[in-house]
Steps between C-alpha positions, in 0.01 A plus 500: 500500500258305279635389188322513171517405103438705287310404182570650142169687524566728802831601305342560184244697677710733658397376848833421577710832573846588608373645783286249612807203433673749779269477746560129520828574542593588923701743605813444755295647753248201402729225520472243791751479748778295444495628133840543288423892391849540330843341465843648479837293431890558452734246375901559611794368331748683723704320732473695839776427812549625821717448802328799680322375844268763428166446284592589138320555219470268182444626164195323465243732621216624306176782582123432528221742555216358733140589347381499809646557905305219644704239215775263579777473341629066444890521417680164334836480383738270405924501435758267523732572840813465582825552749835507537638502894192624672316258713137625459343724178196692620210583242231733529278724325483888539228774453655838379778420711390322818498135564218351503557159631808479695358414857609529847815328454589728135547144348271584207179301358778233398857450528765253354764319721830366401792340626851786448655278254493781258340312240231689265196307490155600328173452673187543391314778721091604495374702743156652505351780752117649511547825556228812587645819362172708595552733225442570154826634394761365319717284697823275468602222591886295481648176643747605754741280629817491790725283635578411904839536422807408252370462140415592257150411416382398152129627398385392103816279472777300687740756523712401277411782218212264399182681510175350448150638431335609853142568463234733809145530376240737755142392431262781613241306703127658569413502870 
């Protein structure tokens, strides 16, 4: 898109319009691939634990609505993690319920490992995940999170009743 100045003249002619400012302007539909068409984020301050073996849900989740089915969908998040007993925290993110990124093995996209001292350590945890939703409805997505076995596991704090401030941000990419 070629980029112009305009001079005092054209706007005190009345050559420069609203309508033709917004023709210079592209639509989503015009952007390139690879472009950032929207952003959504949540910020947590609750601290979530689980001793389940079973994915569970976090309470930091939040919706976005694709603008178009061919988009992707780039997931970050970040939290301080924690455990008591449990040998190995798994971490994951979900789409309107279903894990996304768990693999083969159900380890999730990352996982923390301890010794069983009982101690209640925080980590810092990211995780990030590119995902195609094909659709243009509104969709959500949480961190989930399980243990192998024992516990519990700390996500957005150590544990300990310390919660800190867990952020997930979904950037709508065109495609």
């Amino acid at each position: 898109m070629p980029l112009s100045k305009i001079d005092s003249d054209s706007l005190n002619s009345g050559a420069v319009t609203s309508t033709a400012l917004a023709s210079g302007v592209p639509t989503r539909a015009q952007m390139p691939v690879g472009s950032v068409l929207q952003v959504v984020s949540a910020t947590n301050n609750t601290l979530n634990t689980t001793s389940n073996t079973a994915w569970t849900a976090t309470s930091l989740s939040l919706s976005i609505t694709p603008t178009s089915s061919t988009s992707k969908i780039l997931l970050l998040s970040t939290a301080t993690v924690g455990m008591g007993t449990a040998n190995v925290a798994n971490f994951a993110f979900g789409k309107n319920g279903t894990i996304l990124n768990a693999g083969g093995t159900n380890w999730g996209a990352s996982f923390l490992i301890t010794g069983s001292n009982g101690n209640s350590y925080g980590y810092p945890w990211s995780e990030n995940w590119l995902d195609s939703p094909a659709t243009t409805s509104a969709t959500t997505y949480a961190v989930y999170f399980r243990v192998d076995s024992g516990g519990p596991a700390a996500f957005n704090g150590r544990g300990n009743g310390n919660a800190g401030a867990a952020t997930l941000i979904a950037m709508e990419i065109a495609a």
